[in-house]
N, C-alpha and C positions, 0 to 999 in steps of 0.2 A: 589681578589688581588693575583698575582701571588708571591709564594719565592722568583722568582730569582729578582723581583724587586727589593730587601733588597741588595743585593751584586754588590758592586763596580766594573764596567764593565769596562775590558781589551781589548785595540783595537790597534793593531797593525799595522801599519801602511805598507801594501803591496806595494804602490807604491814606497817605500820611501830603500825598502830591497835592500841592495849591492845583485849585481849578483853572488858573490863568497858565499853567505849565503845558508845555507842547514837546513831549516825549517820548518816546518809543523806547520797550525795554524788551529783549530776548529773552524766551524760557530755552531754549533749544530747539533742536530739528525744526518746524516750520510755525513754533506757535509762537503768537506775540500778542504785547498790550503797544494799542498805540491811543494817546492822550491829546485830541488835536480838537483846538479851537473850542475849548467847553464840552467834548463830545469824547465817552470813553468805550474803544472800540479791541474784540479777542478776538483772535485771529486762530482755525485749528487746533481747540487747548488740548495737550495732551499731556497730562498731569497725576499720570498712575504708574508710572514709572512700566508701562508694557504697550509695545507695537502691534499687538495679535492679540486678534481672540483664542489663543490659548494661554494661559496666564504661562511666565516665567520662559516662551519662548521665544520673546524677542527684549528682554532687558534691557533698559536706559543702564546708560555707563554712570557708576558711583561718582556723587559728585554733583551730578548734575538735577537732579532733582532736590532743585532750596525752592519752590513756590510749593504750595496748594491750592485748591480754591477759597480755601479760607482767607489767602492772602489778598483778594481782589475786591476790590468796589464793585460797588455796582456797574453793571455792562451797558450800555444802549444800545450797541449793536454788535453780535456775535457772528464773522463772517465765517462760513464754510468756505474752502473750494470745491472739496468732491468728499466721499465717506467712505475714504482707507484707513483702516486703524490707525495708521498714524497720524491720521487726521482727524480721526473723528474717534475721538475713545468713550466708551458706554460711560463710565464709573464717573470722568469728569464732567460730560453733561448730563449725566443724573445729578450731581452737586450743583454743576451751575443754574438749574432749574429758577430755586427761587432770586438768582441774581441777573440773569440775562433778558431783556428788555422785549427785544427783537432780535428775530434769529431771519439772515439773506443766507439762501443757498439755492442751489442749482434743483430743476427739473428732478420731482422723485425722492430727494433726498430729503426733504419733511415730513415725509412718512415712516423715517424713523425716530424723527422727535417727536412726531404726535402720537407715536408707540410708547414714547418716554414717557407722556405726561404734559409736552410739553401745548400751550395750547395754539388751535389752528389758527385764533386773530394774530398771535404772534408772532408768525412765522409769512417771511417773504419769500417766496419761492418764484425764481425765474429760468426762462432760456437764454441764452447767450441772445444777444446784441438787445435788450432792452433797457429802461430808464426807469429808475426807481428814484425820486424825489421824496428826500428824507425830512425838506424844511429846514428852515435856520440855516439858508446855505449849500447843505450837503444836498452833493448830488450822487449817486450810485449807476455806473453804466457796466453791464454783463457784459465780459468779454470772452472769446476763444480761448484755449487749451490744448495743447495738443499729446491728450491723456488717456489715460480708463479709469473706469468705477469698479467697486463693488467690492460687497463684504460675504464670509460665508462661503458657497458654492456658489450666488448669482454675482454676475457679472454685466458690466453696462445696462445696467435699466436705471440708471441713473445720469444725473449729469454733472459732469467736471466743467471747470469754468474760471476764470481770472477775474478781476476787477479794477475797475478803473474808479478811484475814490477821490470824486473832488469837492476837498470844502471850505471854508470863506476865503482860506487862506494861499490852501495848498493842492497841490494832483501827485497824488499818490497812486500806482500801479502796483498793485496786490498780485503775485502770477500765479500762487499754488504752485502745482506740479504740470513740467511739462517739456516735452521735447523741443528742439528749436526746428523752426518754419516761418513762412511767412506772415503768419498773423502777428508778430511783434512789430516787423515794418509796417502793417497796414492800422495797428492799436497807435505807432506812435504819431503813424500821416495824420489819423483823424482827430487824436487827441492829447499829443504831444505837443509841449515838452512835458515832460515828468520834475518833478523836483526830487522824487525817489522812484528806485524801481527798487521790489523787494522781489529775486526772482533765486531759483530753487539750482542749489550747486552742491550733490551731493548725495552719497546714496546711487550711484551711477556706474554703466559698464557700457563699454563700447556695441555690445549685444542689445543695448538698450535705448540706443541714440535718439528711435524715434516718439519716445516716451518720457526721458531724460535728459535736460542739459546736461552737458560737456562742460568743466571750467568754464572751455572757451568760449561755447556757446553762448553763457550765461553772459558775458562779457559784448558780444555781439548784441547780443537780445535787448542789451542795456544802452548801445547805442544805436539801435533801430528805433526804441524809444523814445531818443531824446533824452535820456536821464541825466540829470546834473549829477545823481551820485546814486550809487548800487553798492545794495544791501543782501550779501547772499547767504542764503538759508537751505535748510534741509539735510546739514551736518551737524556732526558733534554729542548727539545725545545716543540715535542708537547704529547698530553696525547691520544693516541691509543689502551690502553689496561689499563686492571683494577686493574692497580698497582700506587701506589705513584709517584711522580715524579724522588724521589731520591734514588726507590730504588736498581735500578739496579746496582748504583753505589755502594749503602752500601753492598750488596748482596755479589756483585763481591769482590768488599776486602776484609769482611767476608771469603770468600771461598778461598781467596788467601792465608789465613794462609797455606792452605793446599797443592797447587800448591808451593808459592813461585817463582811465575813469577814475574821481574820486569813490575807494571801497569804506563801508562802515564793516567792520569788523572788531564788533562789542560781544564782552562774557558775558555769559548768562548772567542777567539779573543786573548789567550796567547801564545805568542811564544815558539815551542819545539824545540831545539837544537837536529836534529838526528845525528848530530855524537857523539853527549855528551852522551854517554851510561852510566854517573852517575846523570843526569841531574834529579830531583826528584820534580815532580809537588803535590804540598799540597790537601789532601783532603776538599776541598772548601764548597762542600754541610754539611758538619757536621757544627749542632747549627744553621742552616736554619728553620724553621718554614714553 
């Protein structure tokens, strides 16, 4: 039996969002909707309820799978960071086919959507440190990673990558997956501050450091940044590594006596107010079993 079965699931209603609404809501592990300045953007969807290409071997914990893609508006832009199963799931970008606009992602990695179906005007493909100008504002800059690719038997012939998303309003830092190094002090020197850093806490083992934030790291990461507030992800939905479900979360807040970063830590499918910088989401997994 899964924990999260026990906890009362929040489901926000995406179709139903006024267009003047500025939002961000969680599906789990690293995918998300964020609804900023007229512009609706999917982050990673992974919405089939499986981490692997083998079906039934890596299971999302019951519970946690309340979206579909039926639940979604239309996309304008579909960010990648890299194309690990748990980032990039066949079945849910076959579905988001006829709803996704444009699709940004790394070196290589469009040539598994144009495998899809999906077509080659639609799709942005970059290296790291270039500038993608989206109009109306948004500006798109490719940033470092410190990760790997690859689906299958092949390995890194692709490219992992982070994001730097600035638009009329806001600079949002997108990280994907990735170990801590110096490229967060040198993202936040050139393009810091952040009004959020969304960076990845979870799924992790000390075997793993150079691939993987640490709690701690993820806390560091967020103040090399500059971040006003950190949003960590890449917990909660499946079990990849030989930790508790919950503990990245208690870890992370634990550690943050010490940072003193504002954390957003919202359930799946709860609405965050990103202009509301007092906006304060309850630690949910405490008294879980």
């Amino acid at each position: 039996r899964s924990p999260l079965e026990s906890i009362p699931s929040v489901k926000t209603d995406l179709k139903s969002l006024p267009g003047g609404e500025n939002v961000l809501i969680w599906f789990g592990h690293s995918s998300y909707f964020i609804q900023i300045d007229g512009k609706r953007i999917l982050v990673d969807p992974v919405f089939s309820g499986n981490a692997s290409p083998i079906s039934g071997t890596n299971k999302s914990f019951k519970g946690t799978d309340i979206y579909t893609v039926e639940d979604l508006p239309e996309i304008d832009y579909l960010f990648i960071t890299h194309d690990h199963y748990d980032h990039v799931d066949y079945k849910t970008i076959i579905e988001l086919r006829p709803k996704a606009r444009k699709v940004i992602c790394g070196l290589g990695v469009g040539a598994h959507f144009e495998h899809w179906g999906y077509s080659a005007d639609n799709i942005i493909e970059k290296d790291w440190h270039e500038k993608i100008d989206l109009g109306d504002g948004f500006v798109v800059y490719t940033t470092p990673a410190r990760h790997f690719s690859g689906r299958a038997f092949s390995r890194n012939n692709t490219l992992w990558l982070s994001y730097v998303l600035q638009t009329p309003t806001m600079r949002i830092y997108i990280g994907g997956d990735s170990g801590y190094d110096t490229h967060y002090a040198d993202i936040g020197q050139k393009f810091g501050p952040f009004d959020l850093a969304i960076l990845e806490n979870g799924q992790y083992d000390k075997k793993w450091v150079f691939i993987h934030n640490q709690p701690e790291d993820a806390l560091q990461a967020a103040k090399d940044l500059k971040a006003a507030r950190l949003f960590p992800v890449h917990s909660s939905k499946f079990m990849l590594a030989n930790h508790r479900w919950d503990e990245p979360l208690v870890r992370i807040t634990e550690a943050n006596k010490k940072f003193n970063i504002p954390l957003l830590t919202p359930m799946i499918g709860e609405m965050v107010d990103l202009k509301n910088e007092k906006q304060e989401t309850r630690q949910w997994w405490t008294g879980i079993k």
